[in-house]
PQR file of N, CA, C, O and H, with PARSE charges and radii, in Angstrom:
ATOM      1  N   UNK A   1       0.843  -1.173   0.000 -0.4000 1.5000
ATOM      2  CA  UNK A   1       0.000   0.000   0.000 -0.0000 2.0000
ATOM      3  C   UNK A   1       0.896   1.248   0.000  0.5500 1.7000
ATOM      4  O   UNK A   1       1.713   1.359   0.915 -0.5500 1.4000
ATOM      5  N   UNK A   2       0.802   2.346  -1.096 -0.4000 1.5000
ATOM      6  CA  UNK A   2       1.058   3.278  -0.742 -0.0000 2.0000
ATOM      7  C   UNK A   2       0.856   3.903   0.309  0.5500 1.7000
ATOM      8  O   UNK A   2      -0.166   3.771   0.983 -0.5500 1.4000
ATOM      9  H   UNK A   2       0.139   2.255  -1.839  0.4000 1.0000
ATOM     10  N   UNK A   3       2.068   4.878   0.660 -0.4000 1.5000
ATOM     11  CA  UNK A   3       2.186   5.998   1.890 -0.0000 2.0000
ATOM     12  C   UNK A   3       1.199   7.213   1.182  0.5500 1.7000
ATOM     13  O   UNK A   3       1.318   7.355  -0.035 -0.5500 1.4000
ATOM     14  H   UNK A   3       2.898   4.985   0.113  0.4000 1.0000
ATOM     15  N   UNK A   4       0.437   7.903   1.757 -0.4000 1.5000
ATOM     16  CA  UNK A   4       0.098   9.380   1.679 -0.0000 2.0000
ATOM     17  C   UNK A   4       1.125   9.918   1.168  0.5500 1.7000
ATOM     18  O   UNK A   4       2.205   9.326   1.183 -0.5500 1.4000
ATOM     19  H   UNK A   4       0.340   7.787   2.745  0.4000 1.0000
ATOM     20  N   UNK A   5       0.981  11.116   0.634 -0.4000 1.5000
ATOM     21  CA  UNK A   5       2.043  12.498   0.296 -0.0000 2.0000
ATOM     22  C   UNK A   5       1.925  13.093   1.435  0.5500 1.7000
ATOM     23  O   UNK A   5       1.004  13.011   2.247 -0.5500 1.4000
ATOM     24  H   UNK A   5       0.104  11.596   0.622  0.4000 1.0000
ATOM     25  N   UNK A   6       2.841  13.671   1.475 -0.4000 1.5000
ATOM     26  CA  UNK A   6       3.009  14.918   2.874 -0.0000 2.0000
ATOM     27  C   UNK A   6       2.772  16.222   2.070  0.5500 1.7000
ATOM     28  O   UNK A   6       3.588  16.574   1.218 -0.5500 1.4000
ATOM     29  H   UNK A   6       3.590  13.738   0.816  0.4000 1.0000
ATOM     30  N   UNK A   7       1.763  16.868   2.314 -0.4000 1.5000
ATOM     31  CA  UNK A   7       1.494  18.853   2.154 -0.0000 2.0000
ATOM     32  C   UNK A   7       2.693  19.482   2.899  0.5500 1.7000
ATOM     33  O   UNK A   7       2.673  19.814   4.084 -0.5500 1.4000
ATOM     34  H   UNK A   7       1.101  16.582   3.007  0.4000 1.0000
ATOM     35  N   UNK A   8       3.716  19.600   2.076 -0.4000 1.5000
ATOM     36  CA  UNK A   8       4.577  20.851   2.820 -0.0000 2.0000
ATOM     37  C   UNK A   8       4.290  21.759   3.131  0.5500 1.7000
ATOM     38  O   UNK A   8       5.085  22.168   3.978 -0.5500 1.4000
ATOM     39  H   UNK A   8       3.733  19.330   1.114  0.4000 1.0000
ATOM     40  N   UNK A   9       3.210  22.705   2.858 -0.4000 1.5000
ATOM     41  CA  UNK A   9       2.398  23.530   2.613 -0.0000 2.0000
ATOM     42  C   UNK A   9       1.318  23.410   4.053  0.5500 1.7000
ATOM     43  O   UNK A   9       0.588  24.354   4.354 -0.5500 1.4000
ATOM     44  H   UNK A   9       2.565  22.373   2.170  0.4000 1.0000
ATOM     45  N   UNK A  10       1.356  21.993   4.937 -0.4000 1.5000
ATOM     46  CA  UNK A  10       0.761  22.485   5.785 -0.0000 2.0000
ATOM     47  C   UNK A  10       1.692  22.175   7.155  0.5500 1.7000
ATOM     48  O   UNK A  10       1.316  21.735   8.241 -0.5500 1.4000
ATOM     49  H   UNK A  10       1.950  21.226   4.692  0.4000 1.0000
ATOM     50  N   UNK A  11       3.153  22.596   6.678 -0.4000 1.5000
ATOM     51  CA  UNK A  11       4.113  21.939   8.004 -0.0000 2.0000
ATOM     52  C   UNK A  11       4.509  22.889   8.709  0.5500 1.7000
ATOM     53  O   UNK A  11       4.270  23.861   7.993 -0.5500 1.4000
ATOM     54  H   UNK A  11       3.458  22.954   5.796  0.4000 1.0000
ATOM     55  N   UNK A  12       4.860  23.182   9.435 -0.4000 1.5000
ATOM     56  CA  UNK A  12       5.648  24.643  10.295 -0.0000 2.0000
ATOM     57  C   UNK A  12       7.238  24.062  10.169  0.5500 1.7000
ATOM     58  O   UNK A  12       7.865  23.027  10.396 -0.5500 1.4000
ATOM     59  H   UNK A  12       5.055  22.393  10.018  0.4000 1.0000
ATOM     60  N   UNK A  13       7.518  25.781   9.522 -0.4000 1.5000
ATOM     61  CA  UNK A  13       9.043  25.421   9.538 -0.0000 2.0000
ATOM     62  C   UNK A  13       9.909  26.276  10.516  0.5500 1.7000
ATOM     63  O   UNK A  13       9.262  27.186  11.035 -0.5500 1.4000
ATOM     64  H   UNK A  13       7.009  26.621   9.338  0.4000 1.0000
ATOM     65  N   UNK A  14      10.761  26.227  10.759 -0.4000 1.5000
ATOM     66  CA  UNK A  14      11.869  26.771  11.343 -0.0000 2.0000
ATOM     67  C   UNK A  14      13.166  27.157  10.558  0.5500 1.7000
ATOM     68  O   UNK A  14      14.017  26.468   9.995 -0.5500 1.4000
ATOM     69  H   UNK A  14      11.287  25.488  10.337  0.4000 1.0000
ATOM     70  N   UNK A  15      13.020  28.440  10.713 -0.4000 1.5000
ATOM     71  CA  UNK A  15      14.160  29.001   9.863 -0.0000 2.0000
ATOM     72  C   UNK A  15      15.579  29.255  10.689  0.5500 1.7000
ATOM     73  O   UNK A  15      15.625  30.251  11.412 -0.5500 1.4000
ATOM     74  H   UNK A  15      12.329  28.999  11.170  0.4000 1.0000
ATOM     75  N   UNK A  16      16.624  28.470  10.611 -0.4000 1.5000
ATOM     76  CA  UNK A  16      17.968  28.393  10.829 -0.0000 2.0000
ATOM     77  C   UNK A  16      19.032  29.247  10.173  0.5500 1.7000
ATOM     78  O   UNK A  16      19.370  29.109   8.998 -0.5500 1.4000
ATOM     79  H   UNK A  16      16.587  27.662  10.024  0.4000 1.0000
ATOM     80  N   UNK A  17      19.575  30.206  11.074 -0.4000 1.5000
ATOM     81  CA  UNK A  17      20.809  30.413  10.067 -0.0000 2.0000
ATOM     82  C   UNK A  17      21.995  31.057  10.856  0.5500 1.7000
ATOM     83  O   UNK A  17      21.895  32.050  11.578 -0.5500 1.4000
ATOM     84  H   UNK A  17      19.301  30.318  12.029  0.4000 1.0000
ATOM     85  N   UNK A  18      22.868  30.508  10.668 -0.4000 1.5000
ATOM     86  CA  UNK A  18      24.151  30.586  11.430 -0.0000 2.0000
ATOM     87  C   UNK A  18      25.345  31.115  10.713  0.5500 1.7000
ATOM     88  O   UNK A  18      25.368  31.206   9.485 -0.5500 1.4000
ATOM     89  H   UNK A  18      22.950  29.702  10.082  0.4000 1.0000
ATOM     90  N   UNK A  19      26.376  31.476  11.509 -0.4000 1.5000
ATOM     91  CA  UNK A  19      27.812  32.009  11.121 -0.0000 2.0000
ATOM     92  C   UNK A  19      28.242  31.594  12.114  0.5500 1.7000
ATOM     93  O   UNK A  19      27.945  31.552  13.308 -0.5500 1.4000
ATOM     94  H   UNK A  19      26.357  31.402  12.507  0.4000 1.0000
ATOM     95  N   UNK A  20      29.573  31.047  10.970 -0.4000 1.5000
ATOM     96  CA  UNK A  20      30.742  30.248  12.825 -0.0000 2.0000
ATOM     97  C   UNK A  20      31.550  31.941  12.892  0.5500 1.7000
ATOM     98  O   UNK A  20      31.765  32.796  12.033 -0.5500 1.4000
ATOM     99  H   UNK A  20      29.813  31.081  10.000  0.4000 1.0000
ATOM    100  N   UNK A  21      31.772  31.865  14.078 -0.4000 1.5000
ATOM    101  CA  UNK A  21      32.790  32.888  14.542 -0.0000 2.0000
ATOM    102  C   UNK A  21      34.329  32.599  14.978  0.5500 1.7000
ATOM    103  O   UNK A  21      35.096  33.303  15.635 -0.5500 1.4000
ATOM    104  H   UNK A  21      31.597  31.171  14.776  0.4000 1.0000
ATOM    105  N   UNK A  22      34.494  31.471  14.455 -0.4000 1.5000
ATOM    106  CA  UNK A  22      36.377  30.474  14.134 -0.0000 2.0000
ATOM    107  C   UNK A  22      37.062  31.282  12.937  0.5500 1.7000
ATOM    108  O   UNK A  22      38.211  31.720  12.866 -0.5500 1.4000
ATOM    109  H   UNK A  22      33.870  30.899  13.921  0.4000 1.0000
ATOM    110  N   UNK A  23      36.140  31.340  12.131 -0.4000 1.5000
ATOM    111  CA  UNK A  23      36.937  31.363  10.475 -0.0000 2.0000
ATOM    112  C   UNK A  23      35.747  32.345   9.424  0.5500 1.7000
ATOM    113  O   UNK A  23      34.852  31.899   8.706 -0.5500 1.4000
ATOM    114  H   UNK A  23      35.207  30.984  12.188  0.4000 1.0000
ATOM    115  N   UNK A  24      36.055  33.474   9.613 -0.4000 1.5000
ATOM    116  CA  UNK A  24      35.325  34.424   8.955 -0.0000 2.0000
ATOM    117  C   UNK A  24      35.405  34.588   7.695  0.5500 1.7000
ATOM    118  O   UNK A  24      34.530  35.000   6.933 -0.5500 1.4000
ATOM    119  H   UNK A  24      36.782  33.836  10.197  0.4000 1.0000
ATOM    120  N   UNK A  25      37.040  34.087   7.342 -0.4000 1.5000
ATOM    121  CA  UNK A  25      37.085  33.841   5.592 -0.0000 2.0000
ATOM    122  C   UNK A  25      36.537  32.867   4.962  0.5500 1.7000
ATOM    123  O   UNK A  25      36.558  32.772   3.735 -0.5500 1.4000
ATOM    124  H   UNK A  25      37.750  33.752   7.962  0.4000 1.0000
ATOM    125  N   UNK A  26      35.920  31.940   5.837 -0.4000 1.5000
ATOM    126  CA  UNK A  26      36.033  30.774   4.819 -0.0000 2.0000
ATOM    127  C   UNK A  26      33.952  31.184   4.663  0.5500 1.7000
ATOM    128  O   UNK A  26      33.337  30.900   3.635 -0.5500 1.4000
ATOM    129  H   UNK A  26      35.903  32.017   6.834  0.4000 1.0000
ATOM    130  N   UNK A  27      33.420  31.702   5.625 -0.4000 1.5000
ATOM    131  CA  UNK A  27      31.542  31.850   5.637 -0.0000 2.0000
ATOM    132  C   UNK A  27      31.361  33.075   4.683  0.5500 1.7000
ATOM    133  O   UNK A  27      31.430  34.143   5.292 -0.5500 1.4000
ATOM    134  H   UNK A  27      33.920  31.932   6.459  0.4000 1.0000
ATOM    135  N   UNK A  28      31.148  33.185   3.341 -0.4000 1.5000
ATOM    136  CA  UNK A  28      30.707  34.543   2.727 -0.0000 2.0000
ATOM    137  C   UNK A  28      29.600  35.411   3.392  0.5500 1.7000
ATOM    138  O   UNK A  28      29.513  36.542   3.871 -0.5500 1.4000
ATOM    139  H   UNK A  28      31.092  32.317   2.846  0.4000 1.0000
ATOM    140  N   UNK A  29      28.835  34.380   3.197 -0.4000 1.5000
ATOM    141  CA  UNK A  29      26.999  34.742   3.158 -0.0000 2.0000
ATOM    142  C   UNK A  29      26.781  34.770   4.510  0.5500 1.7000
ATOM    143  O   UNK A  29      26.806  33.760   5.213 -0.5500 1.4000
ATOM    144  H   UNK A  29      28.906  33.461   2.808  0.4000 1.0000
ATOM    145  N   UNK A  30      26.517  36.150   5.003 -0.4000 1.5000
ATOM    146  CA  UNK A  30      25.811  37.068   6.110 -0.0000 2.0000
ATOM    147  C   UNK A  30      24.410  36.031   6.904  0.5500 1.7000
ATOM    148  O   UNK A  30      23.578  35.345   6.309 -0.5500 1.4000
ATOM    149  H   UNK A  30      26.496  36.971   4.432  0.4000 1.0000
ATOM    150  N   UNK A  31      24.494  36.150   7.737 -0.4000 1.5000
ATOM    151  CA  UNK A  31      23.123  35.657   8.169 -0.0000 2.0000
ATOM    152  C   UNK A  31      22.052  36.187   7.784  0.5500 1.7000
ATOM    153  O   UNK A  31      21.055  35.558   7.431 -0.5500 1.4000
ATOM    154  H   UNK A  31      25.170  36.707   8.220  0.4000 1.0000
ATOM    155  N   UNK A  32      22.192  37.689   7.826 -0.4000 1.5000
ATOM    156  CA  UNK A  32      20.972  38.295   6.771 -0.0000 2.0000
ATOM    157  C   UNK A  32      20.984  37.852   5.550  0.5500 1.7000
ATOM    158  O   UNK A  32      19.807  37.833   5.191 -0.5500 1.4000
ATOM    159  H   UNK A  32      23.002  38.201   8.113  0.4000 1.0000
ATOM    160  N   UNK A  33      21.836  37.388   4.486 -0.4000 1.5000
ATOM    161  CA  UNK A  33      21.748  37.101   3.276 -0.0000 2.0000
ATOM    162  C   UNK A  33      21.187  35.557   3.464  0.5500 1.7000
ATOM    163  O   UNK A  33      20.219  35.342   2.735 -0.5500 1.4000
ATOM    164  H   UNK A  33      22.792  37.403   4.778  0.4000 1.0000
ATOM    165  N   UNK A  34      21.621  34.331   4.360 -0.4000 1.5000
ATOM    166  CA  UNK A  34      20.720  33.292   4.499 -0.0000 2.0000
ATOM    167  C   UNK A  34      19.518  33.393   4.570  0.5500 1.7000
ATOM    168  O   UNK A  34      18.839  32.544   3.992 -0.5500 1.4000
ATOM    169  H   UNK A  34      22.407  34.505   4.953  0.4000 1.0000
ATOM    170  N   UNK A  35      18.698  34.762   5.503 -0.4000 1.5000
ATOM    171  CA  UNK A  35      17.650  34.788   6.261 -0.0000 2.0000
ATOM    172  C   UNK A  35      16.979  34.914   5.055  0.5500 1.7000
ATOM    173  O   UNK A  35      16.110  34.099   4.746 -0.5500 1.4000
ATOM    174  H   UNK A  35      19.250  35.451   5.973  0.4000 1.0000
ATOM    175  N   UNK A  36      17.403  36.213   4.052 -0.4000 1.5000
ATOM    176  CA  UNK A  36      16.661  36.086   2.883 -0.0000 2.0000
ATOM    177  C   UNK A  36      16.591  35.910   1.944  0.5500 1.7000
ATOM    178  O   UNK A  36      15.779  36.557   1.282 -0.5500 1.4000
ATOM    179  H   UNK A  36      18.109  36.876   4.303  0.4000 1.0000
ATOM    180  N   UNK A  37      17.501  34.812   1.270 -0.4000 1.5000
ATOM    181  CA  UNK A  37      17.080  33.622   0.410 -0.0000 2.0000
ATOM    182  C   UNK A  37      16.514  32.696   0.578  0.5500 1.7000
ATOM    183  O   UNK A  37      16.168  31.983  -0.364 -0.5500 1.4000
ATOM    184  H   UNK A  37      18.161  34.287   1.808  0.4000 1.0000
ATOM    185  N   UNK A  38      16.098  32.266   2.510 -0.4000 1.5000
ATOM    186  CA  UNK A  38      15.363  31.360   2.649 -0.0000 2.0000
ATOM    187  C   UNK A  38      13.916  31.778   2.543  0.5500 1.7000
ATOM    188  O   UNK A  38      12.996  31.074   2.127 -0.5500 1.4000
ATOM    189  H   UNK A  38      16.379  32.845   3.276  0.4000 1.0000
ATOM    190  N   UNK A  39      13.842  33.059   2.989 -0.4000 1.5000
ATOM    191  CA  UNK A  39      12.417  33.275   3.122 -0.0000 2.0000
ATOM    192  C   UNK A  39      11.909  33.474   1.756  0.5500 1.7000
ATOM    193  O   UNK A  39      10.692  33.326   1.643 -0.5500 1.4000
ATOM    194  H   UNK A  39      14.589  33.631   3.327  0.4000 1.0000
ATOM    195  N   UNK A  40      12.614  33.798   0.617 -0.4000 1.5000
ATOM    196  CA  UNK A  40      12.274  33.864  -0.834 -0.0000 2.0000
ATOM    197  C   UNK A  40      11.708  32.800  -1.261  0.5500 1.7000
ATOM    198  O   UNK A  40      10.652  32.788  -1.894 -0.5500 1.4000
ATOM    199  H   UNK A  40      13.603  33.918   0.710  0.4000 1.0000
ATOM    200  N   UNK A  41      12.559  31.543  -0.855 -0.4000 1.5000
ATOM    201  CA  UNK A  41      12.113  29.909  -1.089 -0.0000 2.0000
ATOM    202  C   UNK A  41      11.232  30.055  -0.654  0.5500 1.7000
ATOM    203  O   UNK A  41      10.317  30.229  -1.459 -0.5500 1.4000
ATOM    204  H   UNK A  41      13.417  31.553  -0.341  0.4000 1.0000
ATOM    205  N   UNK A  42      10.890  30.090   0.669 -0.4000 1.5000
ATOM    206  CA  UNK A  42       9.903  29.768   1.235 -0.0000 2.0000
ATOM    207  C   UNK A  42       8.609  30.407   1.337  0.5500 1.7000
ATOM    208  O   UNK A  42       7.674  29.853   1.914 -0.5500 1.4000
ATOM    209  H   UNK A  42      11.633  29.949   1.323  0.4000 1.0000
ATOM    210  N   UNK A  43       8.507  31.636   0.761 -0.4000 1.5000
ATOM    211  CA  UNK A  43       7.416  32.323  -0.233 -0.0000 2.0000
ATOM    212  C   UNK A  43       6.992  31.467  -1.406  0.5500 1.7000
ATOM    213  O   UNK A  43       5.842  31.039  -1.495 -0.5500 1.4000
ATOM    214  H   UNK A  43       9.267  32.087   0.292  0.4000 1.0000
ATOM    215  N   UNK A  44       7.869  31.236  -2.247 -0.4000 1.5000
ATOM    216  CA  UNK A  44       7.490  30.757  -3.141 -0.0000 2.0000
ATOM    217  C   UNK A  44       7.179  29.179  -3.561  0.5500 1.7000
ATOM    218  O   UNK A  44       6.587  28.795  -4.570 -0.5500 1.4000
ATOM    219  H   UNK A  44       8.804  31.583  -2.175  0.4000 1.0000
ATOM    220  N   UNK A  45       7.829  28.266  -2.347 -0.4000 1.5000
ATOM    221  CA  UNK A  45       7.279  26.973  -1.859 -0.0000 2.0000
ATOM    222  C   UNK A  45       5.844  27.345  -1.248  0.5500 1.7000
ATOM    223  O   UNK A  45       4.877  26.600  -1.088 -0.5500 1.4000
ATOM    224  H   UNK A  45       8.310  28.577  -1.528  0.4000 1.0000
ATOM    225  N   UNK A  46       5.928  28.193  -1.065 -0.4000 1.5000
ATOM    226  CA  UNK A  46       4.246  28.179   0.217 -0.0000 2.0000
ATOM    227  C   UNK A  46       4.726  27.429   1.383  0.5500 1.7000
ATOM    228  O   UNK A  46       3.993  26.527   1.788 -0.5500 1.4000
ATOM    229  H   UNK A  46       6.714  28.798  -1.195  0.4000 1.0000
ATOM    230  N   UNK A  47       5.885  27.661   2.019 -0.4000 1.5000
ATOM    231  CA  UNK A  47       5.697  27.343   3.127 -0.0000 2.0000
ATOM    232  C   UNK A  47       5.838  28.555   4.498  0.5500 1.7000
ATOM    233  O   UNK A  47       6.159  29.735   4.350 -0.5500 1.4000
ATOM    234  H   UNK A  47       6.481  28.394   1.690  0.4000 1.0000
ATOM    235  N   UNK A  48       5.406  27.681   6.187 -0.4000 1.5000
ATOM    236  CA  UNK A  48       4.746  28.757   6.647 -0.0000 2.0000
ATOM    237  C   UNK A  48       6.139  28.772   7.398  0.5500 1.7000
ATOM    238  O   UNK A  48       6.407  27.608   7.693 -0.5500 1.4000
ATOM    239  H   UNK A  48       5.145  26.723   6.307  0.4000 1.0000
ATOM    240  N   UNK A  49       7.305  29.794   7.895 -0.4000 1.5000
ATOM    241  CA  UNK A  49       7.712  30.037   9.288 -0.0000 2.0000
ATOM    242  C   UNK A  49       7.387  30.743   9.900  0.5500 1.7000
ATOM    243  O   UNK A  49       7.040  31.908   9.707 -0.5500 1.4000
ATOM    244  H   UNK A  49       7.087  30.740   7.655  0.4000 1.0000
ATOM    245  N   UNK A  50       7.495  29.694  11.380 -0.4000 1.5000
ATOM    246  CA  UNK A  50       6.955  29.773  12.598 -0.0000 2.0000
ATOM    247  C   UNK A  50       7.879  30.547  13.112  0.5500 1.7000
ATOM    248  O   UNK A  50       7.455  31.244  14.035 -0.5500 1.4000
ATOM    249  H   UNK A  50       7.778  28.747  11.536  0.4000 1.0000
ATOM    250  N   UNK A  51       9.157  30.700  12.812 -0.4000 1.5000
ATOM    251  CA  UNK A  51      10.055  31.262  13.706 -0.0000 2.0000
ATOM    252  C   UNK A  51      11.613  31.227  13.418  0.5500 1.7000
ATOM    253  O   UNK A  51      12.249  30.175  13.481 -0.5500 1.4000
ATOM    254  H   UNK A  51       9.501  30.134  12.062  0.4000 1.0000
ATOM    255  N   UNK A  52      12.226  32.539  13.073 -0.4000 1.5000
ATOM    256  CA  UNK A  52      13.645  32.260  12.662 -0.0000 2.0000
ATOM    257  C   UNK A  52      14.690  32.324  13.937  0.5500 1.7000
ATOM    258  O   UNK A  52      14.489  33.026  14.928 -0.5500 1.4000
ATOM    259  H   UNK A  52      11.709  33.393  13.022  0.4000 1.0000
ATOM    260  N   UNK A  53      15.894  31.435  13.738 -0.4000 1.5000
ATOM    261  CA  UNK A  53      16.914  31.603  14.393 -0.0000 2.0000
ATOM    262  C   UNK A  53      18.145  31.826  14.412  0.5500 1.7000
ATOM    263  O   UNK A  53      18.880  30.962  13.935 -0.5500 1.4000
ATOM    264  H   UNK A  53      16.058  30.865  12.933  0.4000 1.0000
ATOM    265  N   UNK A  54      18.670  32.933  14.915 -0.4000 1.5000
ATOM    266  CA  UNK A  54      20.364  33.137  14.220 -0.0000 2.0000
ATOM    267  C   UNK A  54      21.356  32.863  15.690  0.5500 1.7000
ATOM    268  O   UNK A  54      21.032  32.939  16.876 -0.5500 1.4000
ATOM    269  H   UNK A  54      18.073  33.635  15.303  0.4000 1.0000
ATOM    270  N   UNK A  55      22.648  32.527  15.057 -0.4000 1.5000
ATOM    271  CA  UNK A  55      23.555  31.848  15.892 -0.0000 2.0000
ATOM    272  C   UNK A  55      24.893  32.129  14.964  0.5500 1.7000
ATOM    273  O   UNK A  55      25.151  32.155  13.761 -0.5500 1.4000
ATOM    274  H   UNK A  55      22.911  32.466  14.095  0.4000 1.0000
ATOM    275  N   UNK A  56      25.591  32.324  16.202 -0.4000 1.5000
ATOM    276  CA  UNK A  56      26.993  32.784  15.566 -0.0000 2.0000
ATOM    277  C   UNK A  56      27.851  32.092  16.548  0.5500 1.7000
ATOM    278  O   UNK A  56      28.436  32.712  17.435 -0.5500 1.4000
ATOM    279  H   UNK A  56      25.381  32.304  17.180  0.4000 1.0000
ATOM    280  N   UNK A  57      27.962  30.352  16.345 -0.4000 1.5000
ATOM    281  CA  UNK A  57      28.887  29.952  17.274 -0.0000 2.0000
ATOM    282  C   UNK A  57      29.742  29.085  16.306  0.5500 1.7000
ATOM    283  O   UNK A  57      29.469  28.962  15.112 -0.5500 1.4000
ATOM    284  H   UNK A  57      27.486  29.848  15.624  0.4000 1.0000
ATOM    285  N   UNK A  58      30.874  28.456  16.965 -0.4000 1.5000
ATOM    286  CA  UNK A  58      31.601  27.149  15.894 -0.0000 2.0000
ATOM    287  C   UNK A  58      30.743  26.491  16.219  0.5500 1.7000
ATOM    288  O   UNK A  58      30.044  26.691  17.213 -0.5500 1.4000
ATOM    289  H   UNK A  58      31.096  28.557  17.935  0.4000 1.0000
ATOM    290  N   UNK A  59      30.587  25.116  15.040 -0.4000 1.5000
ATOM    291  CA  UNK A  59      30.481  23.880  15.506 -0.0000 2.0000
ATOM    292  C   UNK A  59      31.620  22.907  15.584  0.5500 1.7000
ATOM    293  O   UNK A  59      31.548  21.736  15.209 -0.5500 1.4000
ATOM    294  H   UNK A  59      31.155  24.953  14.233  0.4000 1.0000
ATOM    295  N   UNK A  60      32.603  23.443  16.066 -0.4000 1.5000
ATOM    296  CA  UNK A  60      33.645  22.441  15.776 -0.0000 2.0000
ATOM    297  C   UNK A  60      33.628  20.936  17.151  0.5500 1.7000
ATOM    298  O   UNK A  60      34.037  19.775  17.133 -0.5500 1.4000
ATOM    299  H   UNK A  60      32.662  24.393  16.372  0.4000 1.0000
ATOM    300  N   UNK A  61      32.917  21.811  18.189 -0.4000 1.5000
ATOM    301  CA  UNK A  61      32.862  20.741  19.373 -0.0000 2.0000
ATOM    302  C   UNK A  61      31.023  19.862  19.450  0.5500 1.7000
ATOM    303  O   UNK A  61      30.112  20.661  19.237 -0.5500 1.4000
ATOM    304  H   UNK A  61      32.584  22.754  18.204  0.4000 1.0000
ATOM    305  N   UNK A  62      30.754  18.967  19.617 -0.4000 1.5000
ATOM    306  CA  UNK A  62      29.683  18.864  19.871 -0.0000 2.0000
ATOM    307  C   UNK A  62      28.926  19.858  21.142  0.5500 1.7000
ATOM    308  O   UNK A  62      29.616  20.205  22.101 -0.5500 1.4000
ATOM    309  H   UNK A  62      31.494  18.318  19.791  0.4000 1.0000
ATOM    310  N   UNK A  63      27.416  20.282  21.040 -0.4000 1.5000
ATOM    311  CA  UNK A  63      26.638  20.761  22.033 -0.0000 2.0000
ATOM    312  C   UNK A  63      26.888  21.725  22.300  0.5500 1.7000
ATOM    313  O   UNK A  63      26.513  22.268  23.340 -0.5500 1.4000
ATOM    314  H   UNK A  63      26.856  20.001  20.261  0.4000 1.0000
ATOM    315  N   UNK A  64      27.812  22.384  21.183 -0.4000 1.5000
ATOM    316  CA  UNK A  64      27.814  23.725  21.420 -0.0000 2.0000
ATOM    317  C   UNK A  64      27.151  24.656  20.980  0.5500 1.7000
ATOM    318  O   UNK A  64      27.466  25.808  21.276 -0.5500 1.4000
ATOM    319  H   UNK A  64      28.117  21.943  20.338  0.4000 1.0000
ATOM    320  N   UNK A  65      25.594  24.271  19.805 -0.4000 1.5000
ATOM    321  CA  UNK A  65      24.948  25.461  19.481 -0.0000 2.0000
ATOM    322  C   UNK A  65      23.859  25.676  20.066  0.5500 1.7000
ATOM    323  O   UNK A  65      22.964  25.407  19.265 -0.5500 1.4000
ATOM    324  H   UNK A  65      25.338  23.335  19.564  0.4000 1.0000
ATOM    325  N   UNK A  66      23.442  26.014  21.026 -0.4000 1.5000
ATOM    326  CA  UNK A  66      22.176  25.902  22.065 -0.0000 2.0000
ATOM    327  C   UNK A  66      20.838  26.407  21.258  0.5500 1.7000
ATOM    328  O   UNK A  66      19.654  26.125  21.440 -0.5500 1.4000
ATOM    329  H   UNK A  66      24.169  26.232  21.677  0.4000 1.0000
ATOM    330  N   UNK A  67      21.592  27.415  20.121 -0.4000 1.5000
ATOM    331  CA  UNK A  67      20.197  28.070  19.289 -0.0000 2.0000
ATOM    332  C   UNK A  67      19.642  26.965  18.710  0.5500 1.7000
ATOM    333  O   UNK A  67      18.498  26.610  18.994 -0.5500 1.4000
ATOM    334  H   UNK A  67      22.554  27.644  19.972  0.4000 1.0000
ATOM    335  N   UNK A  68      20.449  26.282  17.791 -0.4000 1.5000
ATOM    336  CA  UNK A  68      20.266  25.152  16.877 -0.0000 2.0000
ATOM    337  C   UNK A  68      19.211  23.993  17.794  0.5500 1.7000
ATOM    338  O   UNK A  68      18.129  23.545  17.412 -0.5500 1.4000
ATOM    339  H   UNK A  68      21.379  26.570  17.560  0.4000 1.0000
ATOM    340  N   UNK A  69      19.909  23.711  19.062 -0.4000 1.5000
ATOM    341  CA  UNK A  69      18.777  23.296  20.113 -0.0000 2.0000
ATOM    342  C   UNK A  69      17.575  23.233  20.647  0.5500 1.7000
ATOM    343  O   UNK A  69      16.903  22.360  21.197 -0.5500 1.4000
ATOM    344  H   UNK A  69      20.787  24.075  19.372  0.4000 1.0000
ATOM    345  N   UNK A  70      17.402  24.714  20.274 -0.4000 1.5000
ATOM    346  CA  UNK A  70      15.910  25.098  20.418 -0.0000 2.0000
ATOM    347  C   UNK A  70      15.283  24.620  19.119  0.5500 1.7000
ATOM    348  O   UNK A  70      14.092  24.400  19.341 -0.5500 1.4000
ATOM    349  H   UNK A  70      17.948  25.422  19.827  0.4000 1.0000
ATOM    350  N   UNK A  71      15.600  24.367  17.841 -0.4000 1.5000
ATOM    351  CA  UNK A  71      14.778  24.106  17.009 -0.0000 2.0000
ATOM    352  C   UNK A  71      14.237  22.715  17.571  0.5500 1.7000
ATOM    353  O   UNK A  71      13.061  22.884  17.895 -0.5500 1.4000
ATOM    354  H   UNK A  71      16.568  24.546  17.660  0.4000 1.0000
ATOM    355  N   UNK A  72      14.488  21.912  17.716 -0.4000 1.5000
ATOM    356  CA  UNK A  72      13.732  20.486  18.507 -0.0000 2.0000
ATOM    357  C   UNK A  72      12.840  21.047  19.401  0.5500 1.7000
ATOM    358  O   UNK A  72      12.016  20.133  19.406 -0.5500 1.4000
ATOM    359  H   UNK A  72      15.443  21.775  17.452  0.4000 1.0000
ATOM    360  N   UNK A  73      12.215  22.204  20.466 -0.4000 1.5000
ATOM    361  CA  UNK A  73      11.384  22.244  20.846 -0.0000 2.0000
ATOM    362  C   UNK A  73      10.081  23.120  20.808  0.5500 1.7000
ATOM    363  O   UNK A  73       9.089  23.275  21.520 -0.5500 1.4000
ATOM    364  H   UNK A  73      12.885  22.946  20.462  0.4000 1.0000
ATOM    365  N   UNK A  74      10.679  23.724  19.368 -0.4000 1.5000
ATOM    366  CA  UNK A  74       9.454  24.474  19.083 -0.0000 2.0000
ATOM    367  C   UNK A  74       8.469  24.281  18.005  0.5500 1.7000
ATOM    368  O   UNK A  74       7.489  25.022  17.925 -0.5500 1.4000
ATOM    369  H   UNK A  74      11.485  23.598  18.790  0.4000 1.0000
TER
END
C-alpha cells in the first residue's frame, strides 16, 4: 500500500541560520543574506515560518549550538 504524500504547505518550519565565529574567511553569506534567500524559497514553496533563528557559534565541538537546540522544541 502506498504511503500518503506529505502537504509541505501544511508543516511549520523553522528558519535556521548561522555564522561560525572560528573562520570568517572561509563563511561569505551574512546571516541576513541566508535569512533572505530562505524566506524567498519559502514564499514561493508556500511554506509557513513559525520562527527564525540566528547563531553565531563554531560547531567544531559537539553541544555547542544551544540556538540550533531550540529548534527540537518548538
Amino acid at each position: 500500500m502506498d504511503e500518503p504524500e506529505i502537504d509541505i504547505t501544511k508543516l511549520k518550519y523553522v528558519l535556521y541560520a548561522r555564522k561560525s565565529t572560528t573562520d570568517e574567511t572561509r563563511q561569505v553569506r551574512s546571516i541576513g543574506d541566508q535569512i533572505d534567500d530562505c524566506q524567498r524559497l519559502a514564499i514561493r514553496l508556500g511554506l509557513k515560518i513559525v520562527d527564525t533563528l540566528r547563531e553565531t557559534k563554531s560547531a567544531k565541538k559537539p553541544g555547542e549550538r544551544p540556538i540550533f537546540t531550540r529548534c527540537y522544541r518548538i
